[in-house]
N, C-alpha and C positions, 0 to 999 in steps of 0.2 A: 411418721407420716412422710410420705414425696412430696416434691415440692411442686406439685401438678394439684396444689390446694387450690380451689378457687370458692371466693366469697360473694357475699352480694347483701347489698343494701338497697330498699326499694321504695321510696315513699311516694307519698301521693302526694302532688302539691295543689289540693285543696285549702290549705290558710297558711298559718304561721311556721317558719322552720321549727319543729317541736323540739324540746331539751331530750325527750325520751330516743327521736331518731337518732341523734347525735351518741347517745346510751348506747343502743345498739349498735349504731355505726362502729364508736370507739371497738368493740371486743369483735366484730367482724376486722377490724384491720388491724386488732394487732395480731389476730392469730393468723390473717394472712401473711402478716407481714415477719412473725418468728417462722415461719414454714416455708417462707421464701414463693408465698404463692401469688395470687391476683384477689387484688381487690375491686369488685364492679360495683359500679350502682346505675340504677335503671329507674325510669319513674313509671309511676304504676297510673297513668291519666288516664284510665277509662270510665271514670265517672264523670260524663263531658259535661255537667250542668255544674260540677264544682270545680272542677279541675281550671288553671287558669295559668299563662305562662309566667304572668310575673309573681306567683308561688312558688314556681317551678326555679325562677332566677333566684328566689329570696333563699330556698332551701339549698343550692349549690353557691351563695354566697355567704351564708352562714355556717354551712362545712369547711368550707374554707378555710374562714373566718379562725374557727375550733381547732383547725390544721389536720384535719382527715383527709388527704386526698388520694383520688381514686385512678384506679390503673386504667378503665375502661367504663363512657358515662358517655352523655349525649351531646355534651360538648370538647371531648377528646377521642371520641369515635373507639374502633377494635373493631375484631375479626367476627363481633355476635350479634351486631348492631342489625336494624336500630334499636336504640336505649330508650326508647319511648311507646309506651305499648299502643299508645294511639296511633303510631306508624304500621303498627301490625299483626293490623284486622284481618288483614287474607292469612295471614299464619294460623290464628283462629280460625277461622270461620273451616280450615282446610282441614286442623285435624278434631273438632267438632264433627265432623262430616266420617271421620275417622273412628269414632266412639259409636257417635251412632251406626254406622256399617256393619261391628262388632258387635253389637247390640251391648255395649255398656254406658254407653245414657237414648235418649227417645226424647222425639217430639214431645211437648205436651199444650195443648192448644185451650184451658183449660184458663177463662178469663177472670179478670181481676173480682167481678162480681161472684163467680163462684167462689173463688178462694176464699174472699169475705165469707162467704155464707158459710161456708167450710168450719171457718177458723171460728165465729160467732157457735155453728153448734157442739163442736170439742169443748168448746168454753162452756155450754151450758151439759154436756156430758160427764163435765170436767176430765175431759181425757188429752193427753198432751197432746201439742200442736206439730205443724209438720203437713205436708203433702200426703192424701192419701191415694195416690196412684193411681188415678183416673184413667188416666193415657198413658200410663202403663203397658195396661191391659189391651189396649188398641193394635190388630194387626199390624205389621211393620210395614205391608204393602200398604194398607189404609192409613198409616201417618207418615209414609211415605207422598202419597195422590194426593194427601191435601195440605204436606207442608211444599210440593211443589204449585200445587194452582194459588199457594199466595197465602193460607191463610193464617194469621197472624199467629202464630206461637212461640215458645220458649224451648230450649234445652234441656235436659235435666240429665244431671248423674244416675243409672241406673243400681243405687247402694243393694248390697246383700241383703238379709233381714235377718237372717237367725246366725246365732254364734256370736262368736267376737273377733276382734280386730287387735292386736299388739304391735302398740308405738312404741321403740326402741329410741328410747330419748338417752344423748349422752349427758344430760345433768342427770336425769329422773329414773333412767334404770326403763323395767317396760312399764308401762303404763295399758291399762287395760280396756277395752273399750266394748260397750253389745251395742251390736250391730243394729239389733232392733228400733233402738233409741235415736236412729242418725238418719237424717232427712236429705229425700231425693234433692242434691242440691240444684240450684239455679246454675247452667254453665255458661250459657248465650241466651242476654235478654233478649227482648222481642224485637228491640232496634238491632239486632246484629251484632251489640260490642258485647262480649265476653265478660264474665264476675272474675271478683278476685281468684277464684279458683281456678280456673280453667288458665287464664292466662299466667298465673303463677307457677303453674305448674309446668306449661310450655314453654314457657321461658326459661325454666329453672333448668330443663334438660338442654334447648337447644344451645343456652349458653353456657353449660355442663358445668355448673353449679356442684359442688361436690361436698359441700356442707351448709346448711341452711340454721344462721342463726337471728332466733327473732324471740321476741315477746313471748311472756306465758300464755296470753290471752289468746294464740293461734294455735292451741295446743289440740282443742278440741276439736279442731278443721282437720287438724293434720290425718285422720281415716279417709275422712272424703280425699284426701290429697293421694292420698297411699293406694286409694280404691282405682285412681287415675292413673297414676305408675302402673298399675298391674292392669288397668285397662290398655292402657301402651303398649305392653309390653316394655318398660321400663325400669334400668332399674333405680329406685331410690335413692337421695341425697343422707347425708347424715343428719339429724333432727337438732338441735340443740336449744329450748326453750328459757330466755334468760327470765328472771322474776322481776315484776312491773316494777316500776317507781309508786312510791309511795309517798303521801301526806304524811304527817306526824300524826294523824289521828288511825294509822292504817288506812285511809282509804286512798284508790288509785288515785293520782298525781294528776291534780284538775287544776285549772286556771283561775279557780274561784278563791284555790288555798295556796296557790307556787304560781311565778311566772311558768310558762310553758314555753314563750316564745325565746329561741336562744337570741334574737334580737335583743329582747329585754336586759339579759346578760351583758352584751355586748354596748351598749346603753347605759347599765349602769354602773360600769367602770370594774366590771371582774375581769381577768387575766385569761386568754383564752387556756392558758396552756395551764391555771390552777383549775378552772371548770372541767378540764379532763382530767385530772386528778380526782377529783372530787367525784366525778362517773365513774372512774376505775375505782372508786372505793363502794362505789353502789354494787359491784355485785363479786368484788376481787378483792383478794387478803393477799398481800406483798410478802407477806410472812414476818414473823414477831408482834413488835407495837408499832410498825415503819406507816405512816400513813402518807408522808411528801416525796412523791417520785415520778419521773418525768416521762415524758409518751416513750422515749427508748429503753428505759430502766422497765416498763411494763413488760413492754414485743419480748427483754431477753428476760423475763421472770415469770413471761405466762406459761400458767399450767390449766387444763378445765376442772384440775382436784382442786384448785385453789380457787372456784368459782364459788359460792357459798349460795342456796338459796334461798335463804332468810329474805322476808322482805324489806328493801333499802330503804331508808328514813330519806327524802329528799329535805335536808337540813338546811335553811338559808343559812342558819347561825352557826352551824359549821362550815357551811361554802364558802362565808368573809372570813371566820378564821385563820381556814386554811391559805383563801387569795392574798390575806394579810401577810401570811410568810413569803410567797412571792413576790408581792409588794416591796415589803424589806430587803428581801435580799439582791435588788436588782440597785445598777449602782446608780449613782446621780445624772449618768448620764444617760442610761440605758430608759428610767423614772423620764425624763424630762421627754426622751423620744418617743415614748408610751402615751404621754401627757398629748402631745402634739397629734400623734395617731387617733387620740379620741375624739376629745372635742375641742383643744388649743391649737389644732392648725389652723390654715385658712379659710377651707374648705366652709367648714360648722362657724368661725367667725364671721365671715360676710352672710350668713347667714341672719345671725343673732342682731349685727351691728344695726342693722337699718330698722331694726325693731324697736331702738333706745335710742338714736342719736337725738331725735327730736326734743326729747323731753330731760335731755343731757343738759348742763349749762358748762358741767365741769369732767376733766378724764376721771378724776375719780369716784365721779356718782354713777360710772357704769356697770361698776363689777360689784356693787349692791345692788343694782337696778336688775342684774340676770343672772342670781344665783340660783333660780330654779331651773335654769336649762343649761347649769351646769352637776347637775344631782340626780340622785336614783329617789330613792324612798323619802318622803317629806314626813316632816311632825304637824298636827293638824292640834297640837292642846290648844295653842294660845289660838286657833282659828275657829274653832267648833262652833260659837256664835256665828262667824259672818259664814259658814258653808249652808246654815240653814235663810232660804230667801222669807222677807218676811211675808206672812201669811199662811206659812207653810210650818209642818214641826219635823224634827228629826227622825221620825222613820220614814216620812213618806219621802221624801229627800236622800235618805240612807237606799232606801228600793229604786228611786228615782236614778240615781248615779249608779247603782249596781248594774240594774237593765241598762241603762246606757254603753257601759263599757261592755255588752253583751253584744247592743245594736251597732256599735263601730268595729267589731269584729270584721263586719259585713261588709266595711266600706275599703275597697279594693285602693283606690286610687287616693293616698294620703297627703290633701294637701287642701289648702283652705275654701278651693272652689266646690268643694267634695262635702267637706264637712259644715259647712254654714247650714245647707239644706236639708242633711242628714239631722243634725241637733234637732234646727226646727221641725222638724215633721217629727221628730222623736216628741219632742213638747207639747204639739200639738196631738198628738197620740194621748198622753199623760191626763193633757186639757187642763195645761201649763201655761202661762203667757211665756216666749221665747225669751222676755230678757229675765225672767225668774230662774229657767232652767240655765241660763247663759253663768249670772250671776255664781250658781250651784257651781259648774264646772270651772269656770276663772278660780275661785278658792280652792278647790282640789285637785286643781291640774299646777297652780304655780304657787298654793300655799300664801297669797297676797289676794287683796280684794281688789288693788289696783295692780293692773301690767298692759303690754302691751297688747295692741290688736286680739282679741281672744283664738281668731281661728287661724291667725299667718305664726299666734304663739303654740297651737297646740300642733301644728302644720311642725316644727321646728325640734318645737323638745320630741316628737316622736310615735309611731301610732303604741307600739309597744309600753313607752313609760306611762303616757297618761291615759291608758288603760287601767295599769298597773295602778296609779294613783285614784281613778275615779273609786275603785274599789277600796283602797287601803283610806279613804276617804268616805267610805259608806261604814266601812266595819268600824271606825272612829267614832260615828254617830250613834250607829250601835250601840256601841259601849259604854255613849254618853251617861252620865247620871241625873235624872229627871229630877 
C-alpha cells in the first residue's frame, strides 16, 4: 500500500470517552502509522440534544491520555477541516440537494403520526418494519412545491429493492446483502442536520478517507453507505469491520458488566500504555504465545491476517495481570513518577487535604482517614450490613444504587453543587427519605459509614469510580446470603 493511507476515527461526544473508541482508534493508528499515512479524527456532533462540548474535551483527553494522537482533529486543524460535523451543515444540506437532483434519495413529508400507524399495523401484519414509500411515489415536481413553500419533511435514501448488494469487507471476505430487506434511510432530519449516514459518508470522501475502520455493528449500514457512493458518483473507501468488545458472558461490552469509561481506567491506576496492550490483544495475535508488546512493537508487526475475528473477552482479570507486568517492570524511579502523575501530586492532594484535616489530630490518622480515594475497586464483605439503611432490605437498595449510578450518568457537571440535588430527587423519585439513600451511597462509594462530607467526597474520588462502585456495591447485595 502508498503511503497516501488516510484513517479516521469519529466519535460522538454524547457521555463518557468509551474503552471501545479508544479499541478502534488503537488499529486505526497503527495501521496509519506502519503505512506511513494520516491519522484523523472528526467528531460526529450532530445529535445536538446529546452532544455536549465537555464530552467532546473528555474524549480528546482521554485519547491522549491512552497516547493515540492524531494528525488532523478539531483542535490541531488540516487541510479537511472543520473536524466538527456541527460546523458543516451547508456541506450537507448542499450535497443532500445533490442526491435528490439525481433522484437517489426524495423528500418524504410523511409525519410522525403516520409512521406510528405504519409501524403499529406491520406489527399486527407481522410484516417487517421499514418505510414503505409513501413519497416515494410523489412527483418530483410536487415534492419539489411543497418541500420549497416550507413544508416540514425529511430526506431519505432512495435504496434499490430487488437483487443484492456485495460488501467487500477486508476482514470478512464479501458479505452479502437483498436489497429488499434494507430501508429508505433517514439522510436530513426535519431540523436540517443530517443522520449518521449522510454525513459520514460526506465526510469520508471530502476528507479522502481511503480506508474506513470501525465496529462490526456498522456493517449492516454499510449498503445504505455503498448506495451513497454510487449515488455520488463516488468511489468507495476500503470497509474493515473489527469484532465488538465483549463481556465474559459473550454479550456486547455494557457498563453494567466492564467499566466503559476509559476515565475509569485511568482512575484506577492501569498504565496507559498496558491498556493498549490489552486492545491490541482484543482483536491482534503478535504471533506465537507473545502477549507484552508495546504501541511501536504493534505499528512494525501489524498485519490485517493477523486480525482474528473471534469475539474478544474484555478480561479485567487479565487487564491487571498484564498492567502488573508493567507495573514491575518500570524502575523505582520511573513507579514513583507514575505515582505522583496519578493521584500523589499536588494537584489530587489539595484536593483530598481539606476534606480530613478537621477531624485529623495527628499526621498519621490521614492516610487511614483517605484510602478510598486513593483505590479503584472496594471489598464491600465486612460492609454489607451497614450499605443496607435500616428499614429498607437488600434488594431494594441493590436496585436502588444500580439505577443510581444509571441517573449520574446524566449529571454533566461533576462536582458537589451538581450532585446534592441530583441524589435527592433521585430519593425522592424512589420515595426514600434523602439521608437513607445518602447513608446507601457513603458506604459504597467510600467502603466506611463514616467519611467526609458525602458530596465534596464523591465530587473528588471521581464521577467514573463511584459509579463504578455504586454498582459493584449493588451486585454485593445481590449476592448476599439471606
Amino acid at each position: 500500500m502508498s503511503a497516501s493511507v488516510r484513517v479516521r476515527i469519529a466519535p460522538s461526544p454524547t457521555g463518557d470517552p468509551h474503552v471501545g473508541t479508544a479499541y478502534i482508534a488503537l488499529f486505526n493508528y497503527v495501521f496509519a502509522r506502519q503505512q506511513k499515512g494520516q491519522f484523523v479524527l472528526r467528531i460526529e456532533d450532530t445529535d445536538r440534544t446529546r452532544s455536549t462540548l465537555e464530552s467532546e474535551a473528555a474524549i480528546l483527553r482521554a485519547l491522549k491520555w491512552v497516547g493515540l494522537n492524531w494528525d488532523e482533529g478539531p483542535d490541531v486543524g488540516g487541510p479537511y477541516g472543520p473536524y466538527r460535523q456541527s460546523e458543516r451543515a451547508a456541506i450537507y444540506q448542499e450535497h443532500a440537494r445533490l442526491l435528490v437532483d439525481k433522484g437517489a434519495a426524495y423528500p418524504c413529508f410523511c409525519d410522525e403520526a403516520r409512521l406510528a400507524a405504519l409501524r403499529e399495523q406491520q406489527r399486527a401484519e407481522k410484516k417487517s418494519g421499514g418505510y414503505d414509500g409513501l413519497c416515494r411515489r410523489l412527483d418530483p415536481a410536487e415534492s419539489k412545491r411543497r418541500a420549497a413553500a416550507g413544508e416540514k419533511h425529511v430526506i431519505r435514501l432512495a435504496m434499490p429493492k430487488e437483487g443484492e448488494m456485495i460488501v467487500k469487507d477486508g476482514l470478512r471476505g464479501d458479505v452479502t446483502f437483498q436489497l429488499a430487506t434494507i430501508d429508505d434511510q433517514v439522510l436530513v432530519k426535519s431540523d436540517g442536520f443530517p443522520t449518521y449516514h449522510l454525513a459520514n459518508v460526506v465526510d469520508d470522501h471530502l476528507m479522502k478517507i481511503t480506508h474506513v475502520v470501525r465496529a462490526e455493528e456498522w456493517i449492516t449500514s454499510t449498503p445504505k453507505h455503498l448506495q451513497l457512493y454510487l449515488g455520488f458518483g463516488w468511489e468507495p473507501p476500503q470497509f474493515f469491520h473489527m469484532p465488538l468488545l465483549r463481556n465474559t458472558d459473550k454479550s456486547k461490552i455494557s457498563k453494567r458488566k466492564n467499566p466503559v469509561s476509559l476515565d475509569y481506567y485511568r482512575d484506577a491506576g492501569y498504565l496507559p500504555e498496558a491498556l493498549l496492550n490489552f486492545l491490541g490483544l482484543m482483536g491482534f495475535s503478535f504471533g506465537g504465545d507473545r502477549e507484552k508488546f508495546t504501541l511501536a512493537e504493534m505499528v512494525e508487526a501489524f498485519s490485517w491476517d493477523k486480525v482474528s475475528l473471534g469475539a474478544p473477552v474484555f478480561d479485567l482479570e487479565k487487564l491487571s495481570w498484564l498492567n502488573g507486568h508493567y507495573v514491575r517492570a518500570l524502575s523505582i524511579d520511573e513507579l514513583l513518577a507514575r505515582l505522583r502523575a496519578w493521584r500523589l501530586g499536588d494537584e489530587y492532594l489539595l484536593r483530598v487535604l481539606p476534606l480530613v484535616r478537621e477531624r485529623a489530630e495527628r499526621l498519621d490518622q490521614i492516610i487511614p482517614a483517605t484510602t478510598f480515594f486513593f483505590s479503584g475497586d472496594l471489598d464491600y464483605s465486612t460492609v454489607l450490613g451497614e450499605l443496607v439503611p435500616k428499614g429498607k432490605d437488600a434488594p431494594a437498595t441493590a436496585t436502588a444504587l444500580g439505577e443510581l449510578a444509571d441517573e449520574l450518568d446524566n449529571v454533566r457537571a461533576w462536582n458537589a453543587a451538581a450532585l446534592e440535588p441530583a441524589v435527592r430527587a433521585f430519593a425522592e423519585k424512589l420515595g426514600w427519605q434523602a439521608k437513607e439513600l445518602f447513608s446507601a451511597v457513603r458506604v459504597a462509594s467510600t467502603g466506611r459509614t463514616a467519611a467526609p462530607p458525602l458530596f465534596d467526597t464523591l465530587d473528588v474520588i471521581g464521577k467514573d469510580l463511584v459509579r463504578r462502585r455504586l454498582r459493584l456495591a449493588a451486585t454485593a447485595l445481590r449476592a448476599k446470603k439471606t
